[in-house]
C-alpha positions in Angstrom: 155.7 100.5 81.0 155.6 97.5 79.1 155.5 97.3 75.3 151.8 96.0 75.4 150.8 99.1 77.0 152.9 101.5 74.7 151.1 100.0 72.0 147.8 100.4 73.0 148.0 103.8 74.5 149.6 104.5 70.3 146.8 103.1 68.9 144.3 105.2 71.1 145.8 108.4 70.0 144.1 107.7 66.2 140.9 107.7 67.9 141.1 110.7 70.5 141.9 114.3 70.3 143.1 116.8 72.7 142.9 120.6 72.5 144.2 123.0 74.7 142.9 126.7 74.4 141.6 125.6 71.3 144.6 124.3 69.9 145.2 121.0 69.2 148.1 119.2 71.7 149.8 116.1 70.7 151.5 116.1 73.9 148.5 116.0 76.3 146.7 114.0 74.2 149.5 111.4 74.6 149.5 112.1 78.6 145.9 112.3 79.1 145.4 108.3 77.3 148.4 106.9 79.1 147.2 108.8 82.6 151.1 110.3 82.9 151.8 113.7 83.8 152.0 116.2 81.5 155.1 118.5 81.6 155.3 121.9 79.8 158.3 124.6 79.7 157.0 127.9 81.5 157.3 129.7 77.9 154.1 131.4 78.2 151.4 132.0 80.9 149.2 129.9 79.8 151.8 126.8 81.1 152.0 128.1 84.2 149.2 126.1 86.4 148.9 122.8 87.8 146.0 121.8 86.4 144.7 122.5 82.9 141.1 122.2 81.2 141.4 120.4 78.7 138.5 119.3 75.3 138.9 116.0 74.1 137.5 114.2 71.0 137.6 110.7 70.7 135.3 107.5 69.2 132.9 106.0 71.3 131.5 102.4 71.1 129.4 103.4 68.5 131.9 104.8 66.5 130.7 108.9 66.8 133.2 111.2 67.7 132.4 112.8 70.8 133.1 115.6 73.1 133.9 116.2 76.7 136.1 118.4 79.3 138.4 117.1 81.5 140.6 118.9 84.3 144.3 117.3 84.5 147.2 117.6 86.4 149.8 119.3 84.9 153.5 120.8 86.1 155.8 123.6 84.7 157.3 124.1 87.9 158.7 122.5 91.1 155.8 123.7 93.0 153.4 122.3 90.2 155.0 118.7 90.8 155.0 119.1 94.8 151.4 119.7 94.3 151.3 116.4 92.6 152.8 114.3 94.9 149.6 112.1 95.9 148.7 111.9 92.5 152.2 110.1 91.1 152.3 108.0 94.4 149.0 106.5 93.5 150.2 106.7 89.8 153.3 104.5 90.5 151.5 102.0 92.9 149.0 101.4 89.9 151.7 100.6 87.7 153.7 98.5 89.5 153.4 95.1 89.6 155.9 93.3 91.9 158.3 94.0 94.5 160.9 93.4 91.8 159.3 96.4 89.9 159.4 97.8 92.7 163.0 97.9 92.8 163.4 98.9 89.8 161.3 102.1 90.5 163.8 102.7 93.3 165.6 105.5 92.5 162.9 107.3 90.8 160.8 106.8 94.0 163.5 108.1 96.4 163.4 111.8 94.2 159.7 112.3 94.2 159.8 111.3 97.6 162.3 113.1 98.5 
């Protein structure tokens, strides 16, 4: 990811919030405004599921903070990821640019792929 987008995707996280069962997650709120895939440890039950709803509050246009649900992939397990597969194929071919990219995403391609 290039440093442009790091640095946009920080600043968003001032002006969104993302709660979880009611509770507040810095972590999918990071995932869910860069579009990556959230990964939890299976500590509780509540982690184990490949897609979570998620509430997220965040600034619109106007500047009002507003509400709405969302439904994101999520993994805690391998079957989780599997399940994802489609998802971070599309994922990847969004991101990359160039066949040199490409090549650089190499090994990473030939696991999920795998």
């Amino acid at each position: 990811m290039k440093l442009e987008m790091v640095l946009n995707e920080l600043s968003l996280l001032y002006l969104v919030e993302v709660f979880y069962q009611n509770q507040r997650a810095l972590g999918l709120t990071f995932a869910w405004v860069s579009d990556c895939l959230p990964i939890s440890l299976c500590s509780q039950d509540c982690w184990n599921c490949s897609f979570l709803s998620i509430k997220i509050t965040q600034v619109n246009e106007a500047g009002d903070w507003v509400e709405e649900e969302d439904r994101i992939p999520h993994g805690s397990r391998i079957t989780h990821i599997q399940e994802h597969i489609p998802w971070i194929e599309q994922r990847i071919k969004n991101v990359v640019q160039n066949g040199r990219e490409l090549w650089e995403y190499r090994k990473l391609l030939s696991v999920i792929l795998a």
